[in-house]
C-alpha positions in Angstrom: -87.1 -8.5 8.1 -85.6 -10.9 5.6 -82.1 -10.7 7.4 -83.8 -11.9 10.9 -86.1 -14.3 9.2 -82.8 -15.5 8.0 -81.1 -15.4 11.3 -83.5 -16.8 13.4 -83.8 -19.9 10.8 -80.2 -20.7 11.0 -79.8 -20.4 14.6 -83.4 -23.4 15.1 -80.8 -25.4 12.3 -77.8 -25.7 14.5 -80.4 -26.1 17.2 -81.8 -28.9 15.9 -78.5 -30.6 14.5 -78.3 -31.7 18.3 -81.3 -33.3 18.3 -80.4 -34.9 14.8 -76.7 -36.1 16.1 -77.0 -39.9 17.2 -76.3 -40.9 20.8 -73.3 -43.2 19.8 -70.0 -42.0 20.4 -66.7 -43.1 20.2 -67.0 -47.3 20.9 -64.2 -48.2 18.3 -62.0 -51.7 19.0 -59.9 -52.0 21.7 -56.8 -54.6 21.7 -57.7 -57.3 23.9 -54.4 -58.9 24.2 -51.5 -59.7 22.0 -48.6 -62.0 21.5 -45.8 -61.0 22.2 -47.8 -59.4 25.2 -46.8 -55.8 25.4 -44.4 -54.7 28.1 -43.1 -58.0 28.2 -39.2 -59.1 28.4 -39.1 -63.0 26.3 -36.2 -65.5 25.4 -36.8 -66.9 22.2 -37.8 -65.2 19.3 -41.2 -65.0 18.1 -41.9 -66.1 14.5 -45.2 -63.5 14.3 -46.6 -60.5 16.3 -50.2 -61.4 16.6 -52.9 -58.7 17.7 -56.4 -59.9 19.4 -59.5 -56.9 19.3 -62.7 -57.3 20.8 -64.7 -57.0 18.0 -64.4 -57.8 14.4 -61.6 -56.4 12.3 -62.0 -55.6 8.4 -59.6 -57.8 6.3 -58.9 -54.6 3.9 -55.7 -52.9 4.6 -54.7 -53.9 7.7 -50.8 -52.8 9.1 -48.3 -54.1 11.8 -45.0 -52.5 11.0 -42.2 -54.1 13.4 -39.4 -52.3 14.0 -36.3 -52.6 16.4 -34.6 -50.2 18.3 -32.4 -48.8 15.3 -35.7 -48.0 13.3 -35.3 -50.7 11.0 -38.1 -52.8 9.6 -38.2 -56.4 10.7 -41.7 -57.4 10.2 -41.9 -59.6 6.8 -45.3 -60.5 4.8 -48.3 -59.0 4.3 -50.4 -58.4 7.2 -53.3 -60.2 7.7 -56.7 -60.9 9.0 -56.6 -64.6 10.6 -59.0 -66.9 8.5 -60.0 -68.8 11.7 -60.7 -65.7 13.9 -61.7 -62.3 12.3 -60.6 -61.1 16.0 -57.3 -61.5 14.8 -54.4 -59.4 13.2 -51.1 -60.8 12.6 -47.7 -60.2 10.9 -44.4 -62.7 10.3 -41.1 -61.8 11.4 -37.8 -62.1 10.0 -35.9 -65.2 11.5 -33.1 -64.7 13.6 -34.1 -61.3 15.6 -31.0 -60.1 17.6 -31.7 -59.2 21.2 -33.4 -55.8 21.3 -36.8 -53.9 21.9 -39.0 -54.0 19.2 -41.9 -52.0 18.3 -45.0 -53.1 16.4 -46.8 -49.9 15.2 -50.6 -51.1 13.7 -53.5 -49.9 12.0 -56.7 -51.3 11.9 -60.2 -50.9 10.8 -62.8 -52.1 13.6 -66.2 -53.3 12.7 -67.8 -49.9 13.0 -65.6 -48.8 10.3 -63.2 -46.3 12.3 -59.5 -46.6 11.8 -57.8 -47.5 15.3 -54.2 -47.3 15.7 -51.7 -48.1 18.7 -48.3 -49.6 19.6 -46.7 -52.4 21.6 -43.3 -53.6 22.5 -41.6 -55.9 23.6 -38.2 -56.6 24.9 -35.8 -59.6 23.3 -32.9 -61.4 24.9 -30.3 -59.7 27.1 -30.4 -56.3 25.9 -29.5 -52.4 28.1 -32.3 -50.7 25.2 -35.2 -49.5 27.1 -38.5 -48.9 26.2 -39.5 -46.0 24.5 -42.7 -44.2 25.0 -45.3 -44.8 23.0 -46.6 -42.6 19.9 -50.0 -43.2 18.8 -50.5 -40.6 16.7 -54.1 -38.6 15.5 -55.5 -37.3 13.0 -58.2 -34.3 14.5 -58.4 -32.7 10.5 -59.8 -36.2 9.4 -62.1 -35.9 12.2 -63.1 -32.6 11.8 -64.7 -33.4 8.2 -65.8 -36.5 9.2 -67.9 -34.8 11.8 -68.6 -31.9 8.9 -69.9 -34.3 6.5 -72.4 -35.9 9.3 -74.1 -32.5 10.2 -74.1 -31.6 6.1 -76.1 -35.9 6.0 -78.2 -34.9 9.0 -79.0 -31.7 7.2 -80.2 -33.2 4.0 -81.9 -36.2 5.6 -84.1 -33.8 8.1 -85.1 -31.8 5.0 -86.4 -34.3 2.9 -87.9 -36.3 5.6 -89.7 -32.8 6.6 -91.0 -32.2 2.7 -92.2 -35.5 2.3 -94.5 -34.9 5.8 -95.2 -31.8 4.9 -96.7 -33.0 1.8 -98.4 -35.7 2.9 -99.6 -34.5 6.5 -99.6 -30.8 6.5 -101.2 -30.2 3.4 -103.2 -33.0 2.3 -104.4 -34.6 -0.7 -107.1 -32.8 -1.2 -105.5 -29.2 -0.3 -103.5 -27.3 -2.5 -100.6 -25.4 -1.3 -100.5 -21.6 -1.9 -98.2 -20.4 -4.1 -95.7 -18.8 -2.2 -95.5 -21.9 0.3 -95.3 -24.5 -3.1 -92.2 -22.3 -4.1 -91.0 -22.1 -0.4 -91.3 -26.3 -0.3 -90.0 -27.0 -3.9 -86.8 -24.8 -2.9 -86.0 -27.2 0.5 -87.0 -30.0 -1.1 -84.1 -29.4 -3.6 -81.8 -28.0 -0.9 -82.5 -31.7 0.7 -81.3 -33.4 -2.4 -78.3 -30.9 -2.7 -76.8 -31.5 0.8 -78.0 -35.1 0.4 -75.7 -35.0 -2.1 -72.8 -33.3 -0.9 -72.8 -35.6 2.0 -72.1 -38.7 0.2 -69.9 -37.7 -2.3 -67.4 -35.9 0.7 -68.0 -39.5 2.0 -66.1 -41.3 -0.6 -62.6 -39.8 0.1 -62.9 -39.9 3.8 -64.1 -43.9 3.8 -60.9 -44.1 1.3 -58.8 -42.4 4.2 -60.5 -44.3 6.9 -59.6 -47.7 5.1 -56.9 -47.6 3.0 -55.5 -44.4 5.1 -54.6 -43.2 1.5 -56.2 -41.5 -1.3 -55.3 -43.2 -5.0 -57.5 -45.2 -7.8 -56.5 -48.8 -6.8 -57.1 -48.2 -3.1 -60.3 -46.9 -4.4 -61.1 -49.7 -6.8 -60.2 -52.1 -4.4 -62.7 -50.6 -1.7 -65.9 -50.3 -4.1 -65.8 -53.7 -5.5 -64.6 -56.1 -2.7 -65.7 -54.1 0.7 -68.9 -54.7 2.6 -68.4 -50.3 3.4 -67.5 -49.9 -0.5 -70.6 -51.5 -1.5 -73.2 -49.9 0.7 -71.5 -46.1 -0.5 -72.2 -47.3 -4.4 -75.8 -48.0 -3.2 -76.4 -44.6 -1.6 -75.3 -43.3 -4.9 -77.3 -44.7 -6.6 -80.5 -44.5 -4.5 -79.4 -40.8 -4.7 -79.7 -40.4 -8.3 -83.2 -42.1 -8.5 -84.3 -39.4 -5.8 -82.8 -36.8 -7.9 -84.8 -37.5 -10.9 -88.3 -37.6 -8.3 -87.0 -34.3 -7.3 -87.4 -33.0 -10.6 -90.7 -34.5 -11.3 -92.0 -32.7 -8.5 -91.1 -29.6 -9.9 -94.6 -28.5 -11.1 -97.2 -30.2 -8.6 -97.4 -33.0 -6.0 -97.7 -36.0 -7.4 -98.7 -38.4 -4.8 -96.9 -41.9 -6.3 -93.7 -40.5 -7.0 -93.5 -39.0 -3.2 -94.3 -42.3 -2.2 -90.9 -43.5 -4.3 -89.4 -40.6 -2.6 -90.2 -41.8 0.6 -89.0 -45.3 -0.2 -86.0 -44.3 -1.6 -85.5 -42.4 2.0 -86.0 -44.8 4.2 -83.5 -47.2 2.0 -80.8 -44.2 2.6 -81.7 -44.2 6.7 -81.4 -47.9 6.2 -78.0 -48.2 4.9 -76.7 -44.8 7.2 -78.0 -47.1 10.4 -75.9 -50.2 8.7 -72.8 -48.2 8.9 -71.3 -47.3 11.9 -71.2 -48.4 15.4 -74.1 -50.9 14.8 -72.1 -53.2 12.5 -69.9 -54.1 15.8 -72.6 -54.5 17.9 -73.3 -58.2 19.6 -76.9 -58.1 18.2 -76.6 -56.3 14.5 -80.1 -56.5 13.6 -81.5 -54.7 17.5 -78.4 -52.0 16.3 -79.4 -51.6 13.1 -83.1 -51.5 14.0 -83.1 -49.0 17.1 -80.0 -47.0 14.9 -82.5 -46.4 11.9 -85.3 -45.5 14.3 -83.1 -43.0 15.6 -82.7 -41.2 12.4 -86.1 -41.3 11.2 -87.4 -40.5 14.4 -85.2 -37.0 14.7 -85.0 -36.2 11.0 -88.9 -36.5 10.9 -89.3 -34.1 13.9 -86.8 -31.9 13.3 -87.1 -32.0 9.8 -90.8 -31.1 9.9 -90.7 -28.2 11.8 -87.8 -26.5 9.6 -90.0 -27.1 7.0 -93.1 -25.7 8.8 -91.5 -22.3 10.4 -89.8 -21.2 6.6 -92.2 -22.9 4.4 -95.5 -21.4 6.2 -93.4 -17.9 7.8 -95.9 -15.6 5.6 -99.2 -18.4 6.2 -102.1 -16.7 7.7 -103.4 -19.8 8.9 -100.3 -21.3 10.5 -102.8 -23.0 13.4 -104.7 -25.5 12.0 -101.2 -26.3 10.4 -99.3 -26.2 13.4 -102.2 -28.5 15.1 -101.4 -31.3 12.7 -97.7 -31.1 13.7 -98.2 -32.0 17.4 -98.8 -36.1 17.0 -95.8 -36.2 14.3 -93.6 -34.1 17.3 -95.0 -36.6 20.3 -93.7 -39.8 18.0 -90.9 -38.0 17.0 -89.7 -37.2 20.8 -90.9 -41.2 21.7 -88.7 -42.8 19.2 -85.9 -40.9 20.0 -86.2 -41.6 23.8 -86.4 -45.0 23.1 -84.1 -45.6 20.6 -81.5 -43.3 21.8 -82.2 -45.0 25.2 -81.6 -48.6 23.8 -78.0 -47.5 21.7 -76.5 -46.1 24.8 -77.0 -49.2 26.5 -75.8 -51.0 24.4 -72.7 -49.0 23.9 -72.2 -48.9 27.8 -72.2 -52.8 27.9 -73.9 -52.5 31.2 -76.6 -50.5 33.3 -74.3 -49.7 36.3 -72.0 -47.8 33.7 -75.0 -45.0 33.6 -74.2 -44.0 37.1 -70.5 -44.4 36.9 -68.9 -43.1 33.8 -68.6 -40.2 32.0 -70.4 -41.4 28.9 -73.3 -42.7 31.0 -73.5 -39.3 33.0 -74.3 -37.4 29.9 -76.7 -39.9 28.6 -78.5 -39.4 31.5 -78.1 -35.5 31.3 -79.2 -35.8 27.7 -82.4 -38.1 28.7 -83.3 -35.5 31.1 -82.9 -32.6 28.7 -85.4 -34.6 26.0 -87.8 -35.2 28.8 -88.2 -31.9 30.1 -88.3 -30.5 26.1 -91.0 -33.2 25.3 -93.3 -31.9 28.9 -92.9 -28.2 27.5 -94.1 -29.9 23.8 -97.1 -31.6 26.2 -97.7 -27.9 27.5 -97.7 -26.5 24.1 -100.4 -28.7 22.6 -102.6 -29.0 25.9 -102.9 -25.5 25.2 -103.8 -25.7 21.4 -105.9 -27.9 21.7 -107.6 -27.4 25.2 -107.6 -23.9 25.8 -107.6 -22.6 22.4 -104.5 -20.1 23.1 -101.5 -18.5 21.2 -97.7 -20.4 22.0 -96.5 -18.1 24.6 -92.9 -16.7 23.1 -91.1 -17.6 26.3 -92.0 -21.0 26.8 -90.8 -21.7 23.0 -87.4 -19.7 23.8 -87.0 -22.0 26.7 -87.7 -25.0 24.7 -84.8 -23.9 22.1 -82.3 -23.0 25.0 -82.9 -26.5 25.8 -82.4 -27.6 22.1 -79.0 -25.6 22.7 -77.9 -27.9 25.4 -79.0 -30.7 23.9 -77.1 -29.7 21.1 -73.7 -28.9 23.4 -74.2 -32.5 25.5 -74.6 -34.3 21.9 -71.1 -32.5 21.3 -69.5 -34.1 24.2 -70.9 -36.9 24.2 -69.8 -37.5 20.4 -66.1 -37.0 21.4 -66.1 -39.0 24.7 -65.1 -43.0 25.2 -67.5 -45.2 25.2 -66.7 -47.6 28.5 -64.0 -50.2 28.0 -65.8 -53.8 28.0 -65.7 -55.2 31.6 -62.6 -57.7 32.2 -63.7 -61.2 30.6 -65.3 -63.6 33.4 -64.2 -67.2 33.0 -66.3 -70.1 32.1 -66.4 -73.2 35.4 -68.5 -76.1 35.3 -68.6 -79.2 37.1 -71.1 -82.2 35.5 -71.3 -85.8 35.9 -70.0 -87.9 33.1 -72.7 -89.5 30.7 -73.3 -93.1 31.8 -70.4 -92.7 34.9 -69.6 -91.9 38.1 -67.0 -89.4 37.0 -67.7 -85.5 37.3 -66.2 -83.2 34.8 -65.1 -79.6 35.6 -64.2 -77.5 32.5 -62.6 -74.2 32.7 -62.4 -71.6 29.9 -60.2 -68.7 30.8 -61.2 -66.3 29.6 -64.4 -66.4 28.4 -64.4 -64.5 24.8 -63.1 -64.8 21.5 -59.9 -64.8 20.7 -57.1 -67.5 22.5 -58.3 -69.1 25.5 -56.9 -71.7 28.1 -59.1 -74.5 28.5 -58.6 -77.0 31.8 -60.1 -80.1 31.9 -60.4 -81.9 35.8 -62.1 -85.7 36.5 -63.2 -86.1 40.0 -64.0 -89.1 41.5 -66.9 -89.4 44.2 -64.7 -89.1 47.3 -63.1 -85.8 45.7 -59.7 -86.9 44.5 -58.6 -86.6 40.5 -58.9 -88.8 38.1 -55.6 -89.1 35.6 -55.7 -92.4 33.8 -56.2 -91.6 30.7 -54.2 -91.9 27.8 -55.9 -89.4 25.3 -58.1 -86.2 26.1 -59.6 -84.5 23.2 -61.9 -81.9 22.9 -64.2 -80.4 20.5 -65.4 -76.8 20.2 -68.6 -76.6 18.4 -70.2 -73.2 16.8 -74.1 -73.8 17.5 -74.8 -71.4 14.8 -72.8 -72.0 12.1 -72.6 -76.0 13.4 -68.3 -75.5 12.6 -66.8 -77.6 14.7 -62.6 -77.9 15.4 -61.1 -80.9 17.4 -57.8 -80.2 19.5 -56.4 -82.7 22.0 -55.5 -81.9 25.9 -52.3 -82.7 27.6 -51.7 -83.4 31.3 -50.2 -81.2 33.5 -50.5 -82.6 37.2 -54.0 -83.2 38.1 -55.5 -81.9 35.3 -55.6 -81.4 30.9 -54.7 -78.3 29.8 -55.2 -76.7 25.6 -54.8 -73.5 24.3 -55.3 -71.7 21.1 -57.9 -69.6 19.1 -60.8 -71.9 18.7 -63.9 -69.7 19.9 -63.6 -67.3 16.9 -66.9 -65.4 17.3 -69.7 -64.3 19.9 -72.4 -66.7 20.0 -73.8 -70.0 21.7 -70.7 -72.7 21.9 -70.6 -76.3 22.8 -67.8 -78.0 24.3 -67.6 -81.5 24.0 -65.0 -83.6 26.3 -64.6 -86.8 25.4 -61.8 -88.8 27.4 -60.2 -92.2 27.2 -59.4 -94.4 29.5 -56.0 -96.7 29.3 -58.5 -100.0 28.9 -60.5 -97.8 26.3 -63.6 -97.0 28.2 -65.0 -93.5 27.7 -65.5 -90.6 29.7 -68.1 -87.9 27.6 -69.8 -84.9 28.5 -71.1 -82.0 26.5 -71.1 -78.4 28.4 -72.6 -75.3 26.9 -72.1 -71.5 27.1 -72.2 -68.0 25.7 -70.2 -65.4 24.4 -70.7 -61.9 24.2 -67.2 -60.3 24.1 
């Protein structure tokens, strides 16, 4: 009996990891655009390779190793985040480059804190080298206990999460738990600390890989004292300790403050877990962070509970009044989850009409289904608690854990497959009358994102025709938030002023003020607004 007890609770475990696993997947960086441009065949020798991503990069341990066709090393320098645009990754180069094709193998860490790695090349001068075929590289062990260490979190998070409302909601304040179930609860409530535990402490040399894509003590002091990720990992430690020492207080009875500092401490821990991740490269952090940490308390809480419930109460005569109390704390548990879940994938496909279209959306979609047709079988189960007074009917619950096992196979997929590549930059093109003139304005930033843009500047008369007297045209690029604000000067080309260079450096609402002047020193102004999400 003990052996199938035993059996049947770790097969609802790995069950239920499925329903723990968040909905984001792989939505790392990708490399917008570069300089050299990859592919490309130039004349004159560049003095830096310089790497655009579309979402932030972290300034720790960045690499862009340049090499030429002989396998020599011809990048120079340190490589480096740009100051002006945290989009940016660049590297010098020696001076004097002899015609060849050059390689530039880099390593980054995006936003989301996963390492992303990749090569471009370029051809230099007259040269009969061709272009050799790219070798990205992976690293599937890294991954594998990176993906170990998640389930082992998960694990601990459901299980204290489940304690804590078993305590509080199961058996109430004023009820006593038997014996048998105080020893059953005391042991998962120290198992939850344990793999709590575990977790974060395997975490520490896989951020170190992840970052510094080495293990030693300087990469490691460098990490905890000057990295947003390094800081956040020091926290959990801590906040793990304090819960290790409530743990303990709990050893003899409930005490009803200290679970309350258990609880705290908890949510602080879901709190920093939704912090780290895909959320910190999102376009709106605090929605991520906020649906993300919903997420995990939602699932933890559900699953978590009823782990607790089915080994903790397994020898409980009166397992239905407890099992009544569950219902409400599994129909907000299923509700968050479709909501939040719902609200990350969306965000992660960067556009409803990737649902339909895409192999990430199709299994959201899949996985949606799956949660509503489990939740309609939870409706079933408590219509028939609570309305017709009956017994759980065995089938119905083994149909509801075969669909915790494909839950648990699409989370697997889903986990391992590419979020959608962002949707080709639109370009910015508007026309407006000049303040206190006749003149119309059309400004035209190509493309529309951060990183180095093109901007073109055209005065139009009334009768349609171009306006191109004017001996200076400067514009200025202001950051609404942060109220920055660079100053750059246009040059004419034809019928219009052309600039280039990196001077939208984040998403956000930007103004772009034109200002031109006239020969006779009259002015031309307007002021034109937009946003960037990309």
């Amino acid at each position: 009996m003990k052996l199938r007890k035993a059996f049947f609770i770790c097969i609802l475990a790995i069950i239920s990891l499925g329903m723990i696993i968040p909905i984001n997947a792989s939505a790392h960086a990708y490399l917008q655009n570069s300089n050299p441009k990859d592919q490309s065949h130039i004349q004159k020798a560049p003095k830096q390779v310089r790497l655009v991503f579309d979402e932030m990069i972290q300034a720790d341990f960045p690499s862009i190793q340049v090499t030429g066709s002989d396998g020599k090393k011809v990048s120079v320098g340190k490589t480096r985040v740009s100051k002006e645009n945290d989009h940016v990754v660049e590297v010098g180069l020696k001076s004097n480059l002899k015609p060849d094709v050059y390689t530039a193998s880099w390593r980054v860490v995006s936003a989301d804190g996963h390492p992303v790695q990749g090569q471009i090349a370029f051809k230099l001068g007259k040269t009969d080298q061709a272009f050799q075929q790219a070798d990205t590289g992976s690293n599937t062990s890294q991954t594998v206990v990176s993906s170990l260490q998640k389930i082992i979190l998960y694990i601990g998070f459901s299980l204290f999460a489940g304690t804590l409302l078993f305590a509080f909601w199961i058996f109430r304040k004023e009820e006593e738990m038997p014996d048998e179930v105080r020893r059953a609860w005391h042991r998962l409530h120290i198992g939850a600390w344990l793999f709590t535990g575990v977790a974060l402490l395997l975490n520490i040399p896989i951020q170190l890989l992840i970052i510094a894509g080495q293990l030693d003590w300087r990469s490691a002091q460098e990490i905890f004292w000057n990295n947003a990720t390094g800081h956040l990992l020091l926290i959990q430690l801590v906040l793990w300790v304090l819960l290790g020492g409530a743990v303990y207080v709990q050893k003899m009875r409930k005490r009803y403050l200290v679970m309350i500092l258990e609880a705290i401490l908890l949510t602080g821990l879901l709190i920093i877990k939704a912090m780290m991740g895909h959320s910190a490269a999102a376009s709106d952090k605090v929605v991520a962070i906020a649906a993300n940490f919903l997420h995990l308390a939602a699932a933890s809480s559900w699953v978590g509970l009823m782990l607790v419930m089915l080994i903790a109460l397994w020898k409980y005569p009166a397992k239905k009044e407890k099992w009544e109390r569950f219902s409400p704390i599994g129909v907000i548990g299923v509700a968050g989850i479709l909501m939040s879940g719902l609200l990350l994938a969306v965000m992660d496909l960067g556009g409803i009409g990737n649902l339909f279209h895409t192999t990430y959306g199709l299994l959201i979609v899949i996985k949606i289904g799956l949660f509503l047709l489990m939740g309609g079988i939870g409706l079933a189960h408590y219509l028939l608690i609570h309305m017709a007074n009956k017994q759980l009917p065995l089938k119905t619950i083994i149909v509801e854990y075969g669909i915790g096992i494909a839950v648990l196979i699409v989370a697997g997929f889903l986990t391992n497959t590419q979020t959608p590549p962002p949707a080709a930059p639109e370009a910015f093109n508007q026309t407006i009358v000049a303040k206190a003139s006749t003149t119309k304005i059309n400004l035209q930033v190509l493309p529309k994102v951060v990183g180095e843009n093109q901007f073109v500047v055209s005065f139009l008369k009334n009768d349609g025709s171009t306006r191109t007297d004017f001996q200076q045209v400067s514009l200025t690029a202001v950051n609404k938030k942060t109220k920055q604000q660079v100053t750059f000067q246009a040059k004419r080309e034809k019928s219009f002023y052309t600039a280039s260079g990196l001077y939208l450096n984040q998403t956000g609402n930007w103004e772009i003020k034109v200002h031109a002047l006239t020969k006779d020193f009259q002015n031309v102004d307007q002021t034109f607004t937009f946003s960037i999400t990309q």
